[in-house]
Each structure stands twice: as structure tokens, then as C-alpha cells.
N, C-alpha and C positions, 0 to 999 in steps of 0.2 A: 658367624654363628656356629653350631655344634657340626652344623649339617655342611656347610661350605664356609670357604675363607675367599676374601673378596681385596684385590690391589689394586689401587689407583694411583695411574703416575701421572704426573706433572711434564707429557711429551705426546707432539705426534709424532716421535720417530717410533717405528714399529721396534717388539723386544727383538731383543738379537736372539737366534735363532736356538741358540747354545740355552738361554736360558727359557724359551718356550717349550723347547722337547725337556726339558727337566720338570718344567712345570706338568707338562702331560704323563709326565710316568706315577707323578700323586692322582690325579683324577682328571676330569672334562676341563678344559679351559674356553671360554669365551671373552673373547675381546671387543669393548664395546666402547665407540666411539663419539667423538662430537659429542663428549659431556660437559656441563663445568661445576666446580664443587664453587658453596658459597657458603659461609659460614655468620654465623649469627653470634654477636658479644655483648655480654653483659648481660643486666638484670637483677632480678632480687633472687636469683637462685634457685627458687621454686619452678625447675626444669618441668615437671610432666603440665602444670599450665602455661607455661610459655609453649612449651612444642606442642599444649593439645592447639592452640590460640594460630600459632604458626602455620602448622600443618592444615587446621583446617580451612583458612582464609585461601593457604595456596590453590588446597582441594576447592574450594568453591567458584576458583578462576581456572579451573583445570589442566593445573599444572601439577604432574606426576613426580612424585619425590621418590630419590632412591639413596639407599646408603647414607640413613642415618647416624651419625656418630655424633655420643659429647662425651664432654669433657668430664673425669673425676670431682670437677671441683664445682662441676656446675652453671658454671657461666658462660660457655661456648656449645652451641651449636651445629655440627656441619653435616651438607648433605648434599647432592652430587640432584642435578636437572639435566632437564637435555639441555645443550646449547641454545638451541632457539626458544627456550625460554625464561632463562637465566635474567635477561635484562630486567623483563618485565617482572618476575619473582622478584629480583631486589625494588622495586617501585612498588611494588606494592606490600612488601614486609616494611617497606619505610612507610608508605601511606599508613600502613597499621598501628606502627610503634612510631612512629617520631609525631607525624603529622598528628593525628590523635588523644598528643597527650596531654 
């Protein structure tokens, strides 16, 4: 966003050190853990009702979504859970979209 810029890597080895004091000399860094990203494919493209349809199902199971991202083209979705409840998020975006249709 305008306000902050947000990195997520694909590791539990902690950043090496060199590049955490780099990161800190631009602004506040937070390192937050025990996430998993999952990502959502396909569709008819009509992104803001797939992700109001998405988002809200999650929200009604109480599961907190963070760092939404898509795609340019419209067809992919991704967005970062806590670990503990990633599993259950995909079982029930499937119960919604597959099982449903």
C-alpha cells in the first residue's frame, strides 16, 4: 500500500542479519510468523464477486484474512491465514466453490 510495503518469503530460516538492519534503516519492520499463503484459481474473472463471496464465507467461519493479492488478469487470488487455519480455509472455499456447484 502507499502507507507500508509488506514481504513474504517462502522460509523458516530467519533473514540474515545483513539484510534485516537494511530493512530497518527504510522504516519499522515486523516479522510475523506461522503464516500460510493460499491462493485461489480461476473463474469468470468478475474478481470483486468472487472475493466479496470468498472473503465473506471465510469471515463467517472466523477466519482472519491478511495480504490480499491478485492478479492483473483476474483470475487468481492470494492471501496469507494463519497457519492454524489454512487447512480448514481450503475445505471450506472448496465446500463453497466445488462442492456447490
Amino acid at each position: 500500500s502507499v502507507a507500508s510495503i509488506s514481504i513474504v518469503l517462502d522460509t523458516a530460516d530467519p533473514l540474515p542479519r545483513k539484510v534485516l538492519n537494511k530493512l530497518k534503516t527504510m522504516g519499522d519492520v515486523i516479522i510475523d510468523t506461522n503464516k500460510a499463503m493460499i491462493c485461489a484459481v480461476g473463474g469468470s474473472g468478475n474478481t470483486a464477486a468472487v472475493a466479496g463471496r470468498m472473503f465473506t464465507v471465510l469471515g463467517k467461519h472466523n477466519i482472519p484474512v491478511e495480504f490480499i493479492a491478485q492478479a492483473s488478469s483476474g483470475y487468481s487470488i492470494t492471501f496469507i491465514v494463519d497457519d492454524t487455519d489454512a487447512e480448514n480455509a481450503i475445505k471450506i472455499l472448496h465446500k463453497e466453490y466445488i462442492e456447490n456447484i
